[in-house]
C-alpha positions, -999 to 999 in steps of 0.1 A, spaced: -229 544 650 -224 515 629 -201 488 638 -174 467 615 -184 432 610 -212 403 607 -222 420 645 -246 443 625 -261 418 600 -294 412 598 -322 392 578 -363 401 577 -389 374 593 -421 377 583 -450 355 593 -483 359 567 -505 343 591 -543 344 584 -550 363 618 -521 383 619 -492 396 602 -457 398 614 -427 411 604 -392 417 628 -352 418 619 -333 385 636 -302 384 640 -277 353 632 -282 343 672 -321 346 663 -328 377 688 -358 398 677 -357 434 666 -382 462 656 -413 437 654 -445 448 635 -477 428 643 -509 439 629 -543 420 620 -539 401 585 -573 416 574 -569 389 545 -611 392 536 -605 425 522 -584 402 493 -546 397 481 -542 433 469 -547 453 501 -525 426 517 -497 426 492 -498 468 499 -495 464 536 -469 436 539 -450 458 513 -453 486 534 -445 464 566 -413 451 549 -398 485 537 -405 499 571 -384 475 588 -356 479 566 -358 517 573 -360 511 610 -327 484 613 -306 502 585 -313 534 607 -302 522 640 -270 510 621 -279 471 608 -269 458 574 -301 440 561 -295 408 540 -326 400 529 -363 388 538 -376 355 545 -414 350 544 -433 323 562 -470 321 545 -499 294 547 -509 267 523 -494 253 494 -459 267 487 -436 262 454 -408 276 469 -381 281 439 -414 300 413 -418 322 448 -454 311 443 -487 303 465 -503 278 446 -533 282 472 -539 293 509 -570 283 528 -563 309 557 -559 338 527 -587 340 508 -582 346 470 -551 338 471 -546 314 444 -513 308 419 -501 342 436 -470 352 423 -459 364 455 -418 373 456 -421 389 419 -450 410 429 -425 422 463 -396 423 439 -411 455 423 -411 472 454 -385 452 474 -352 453 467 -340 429 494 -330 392 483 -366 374 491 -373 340 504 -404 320 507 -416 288 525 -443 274 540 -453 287 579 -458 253 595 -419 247 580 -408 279 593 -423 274 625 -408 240 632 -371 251 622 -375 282 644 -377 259 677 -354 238 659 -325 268 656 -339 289 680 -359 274 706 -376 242 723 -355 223 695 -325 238 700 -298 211 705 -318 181 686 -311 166 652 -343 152 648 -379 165 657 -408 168 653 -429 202 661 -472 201 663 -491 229 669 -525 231 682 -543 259 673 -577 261 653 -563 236 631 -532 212 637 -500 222 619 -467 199 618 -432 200 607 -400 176 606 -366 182 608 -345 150 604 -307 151 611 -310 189 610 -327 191 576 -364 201 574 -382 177 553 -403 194 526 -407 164 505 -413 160 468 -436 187 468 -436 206 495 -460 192 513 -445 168 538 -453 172 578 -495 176 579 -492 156 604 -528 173 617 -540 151 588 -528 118 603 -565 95 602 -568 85 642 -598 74 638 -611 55 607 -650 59 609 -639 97 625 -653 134 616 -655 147 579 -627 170 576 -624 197 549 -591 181 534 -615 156 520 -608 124 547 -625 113 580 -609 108 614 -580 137 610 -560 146 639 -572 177 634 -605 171 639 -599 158 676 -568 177 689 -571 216 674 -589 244 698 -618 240 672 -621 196 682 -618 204 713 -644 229 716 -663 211 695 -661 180 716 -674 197 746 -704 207 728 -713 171 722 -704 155 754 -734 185 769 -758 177 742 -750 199 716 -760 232 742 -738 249 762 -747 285 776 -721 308 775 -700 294 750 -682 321 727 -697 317 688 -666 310 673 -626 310 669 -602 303 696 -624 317 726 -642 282 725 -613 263 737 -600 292 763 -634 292 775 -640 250 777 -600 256 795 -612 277 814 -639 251 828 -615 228 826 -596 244 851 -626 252 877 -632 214 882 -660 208 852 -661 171 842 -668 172 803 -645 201 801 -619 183 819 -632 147 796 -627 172 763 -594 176 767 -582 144 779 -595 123 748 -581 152 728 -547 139 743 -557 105 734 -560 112 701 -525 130 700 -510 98 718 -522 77 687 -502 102 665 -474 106 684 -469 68 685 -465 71 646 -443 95 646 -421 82 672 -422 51 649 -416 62 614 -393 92 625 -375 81 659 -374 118 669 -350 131 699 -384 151 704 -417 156 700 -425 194 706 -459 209 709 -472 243 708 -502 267 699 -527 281 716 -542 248 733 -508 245 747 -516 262 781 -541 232 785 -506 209 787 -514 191 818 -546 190 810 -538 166 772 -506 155 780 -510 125 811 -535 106 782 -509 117 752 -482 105 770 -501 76 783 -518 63 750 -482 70 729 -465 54 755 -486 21 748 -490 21 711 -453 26 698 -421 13 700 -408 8 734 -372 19 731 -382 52 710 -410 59 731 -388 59 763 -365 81 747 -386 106 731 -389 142 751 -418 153 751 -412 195 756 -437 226 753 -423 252 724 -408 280 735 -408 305 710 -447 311 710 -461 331 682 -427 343 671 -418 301 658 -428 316 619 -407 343 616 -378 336 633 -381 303 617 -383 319 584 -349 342 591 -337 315 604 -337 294 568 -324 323 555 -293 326 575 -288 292 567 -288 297 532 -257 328 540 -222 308 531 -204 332 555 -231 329 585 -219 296 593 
């Protein structure tokens, strides 16, 4: 039975992730209800996509508003390049095809739920921000290392989107100036050095460019070179210790130009912690500021894979007058 009261208000999170798609109802304390997860499939183009997360969405609103929840509307985390008031992706590298998709007026003729859109590394970052590692700080800064290098910024409990959107790809900080081609267009990204794929990638080089047994591609490269890691092998062990490096030099300009309360860090590399970390720490420590430096925390995220779409319900209940 249905209770009286905000107690049965709820919003949608969805994460459009270019592995996986997930959708769940959060509630205004950010706990997770009736989550769909299911592969993104996005090679088989926008329009099989658009059916499924259409499908995804109304079937979550079934599920809550039958065990008794008022839904409120839907907020949608997706990839790439974001113009958030046209409900437009102007472009998504992780979604192929998707290019100047008119995404909320295409869900609007299905969806009658108010509809939301933002960018995932945004969403991601305010969800340990409300929700999570974050919880607390005024200022931080989230990074995720994954097979790329995502980033996000909340400064005195605002996330910063910048003129365009695009503020906080922090994975394209240059840390070195000679560095790695990147597909952005620069050299030396942070990406290129800290992500699963660097670090992977790394390893090959350090054996000579063989290494038998090595998975072909994707995030088993870095589980496997952890896995090495964690059985004693020296260039696996090297691998992820000038991948810290590397995050040390970008942390230090973060901690200067941002003076965070904290620096969180999360993806899939993330079990490798104490394997990155000691040099991160270590190489920050002795490039930046010494005041900030001492007084940034340096924490592992909490919320895992769920950062985008609680992140993304979380905006949303932000943007509630009477959820305050």
């Amino acid at each position: 039975m249905q209770s009286s009261g905000q107690d049965r208000r709820i919003v949608i999170g969805v994460d459009l992730g270019g592995t996986n798609l997930r959708i769940a109802g959060i509630t205004r304390e950010g706990d997770v209800l009736h989550l769909r997860r299911e592969e993104t499939r996005a090679d088989a183009g926008p329009k099989d996509l658009l059916e499924r997360l259409v499908t995804g969405l109304l079937g979550v609103e079934e599920e809550l508003t039958e065990s008794g929840w008022e839904v409120l509307g839907a907020s949608l985390g997706v990839p790439g390049v974001i113009s958030r008031r046209r409900g437009v992706v102007e472009s998504s590298p992780n979604l192929p095809g998707w290019k100047k998709i008119h995404l909320l007026r295409r869900l609007r003729r299905s969806v009658s739920l108010p509809l939301l859109l933002e960018n995932d590394a945004n969403a991601a970052v305010f969800g340990e921000y409300w929700a999570g590692a974050g919880k607390g700080k005024s200022t931080m800064v989230l990074l995720t290392l994954g097979t790329g290098v995502g980033g996000g910024i909340i400064i005195d409990g605002r996330l910063l989107r910048g003129a365009d959107g695009m503020a906080g790809e922090i994975g394209h900080l240059t840390v070195e100036r000679e560095g790695l081609p990147c597909p952005c267009g620069n050299r030396g990204c942070l990406e290129r050095y800290a992500s699963a794929r660097g670090i992977s990638g790394r390893y090959l080089d350090l054996c000579g460019g063989s290494a038998p047994g090595m998975p072909a591609e994707g995030s088993a490269e870095a589980a496997w070179v952890h896995s090495l890691a964690r059985e004693g092998d020296r260039m696996a062990l090297r691998a992820f210790r000038e991948a810290g490096i590397y995050l040390g030099i970008a942390m230090a300009a973060i901690v200067n130009i941002v003076n965070p309360e904290a620096i969180i860090i999360g993806g899939g590399v993330l079990p490798a912690w104490d394997l990155f970390m000691p040099s991160a720490r270590e190489e920050m420590m002795a490039r930046a500021f010494q005041a900030p430096a001492e007084s940034v925390e340096l924490l592992p995220a909490a919320l895992g894979d769920h950062a985008g779409f609680i992140g993304a319900a979380g905006l949303l209940w932000k943007e509630i007058p009477s959820a305050a």
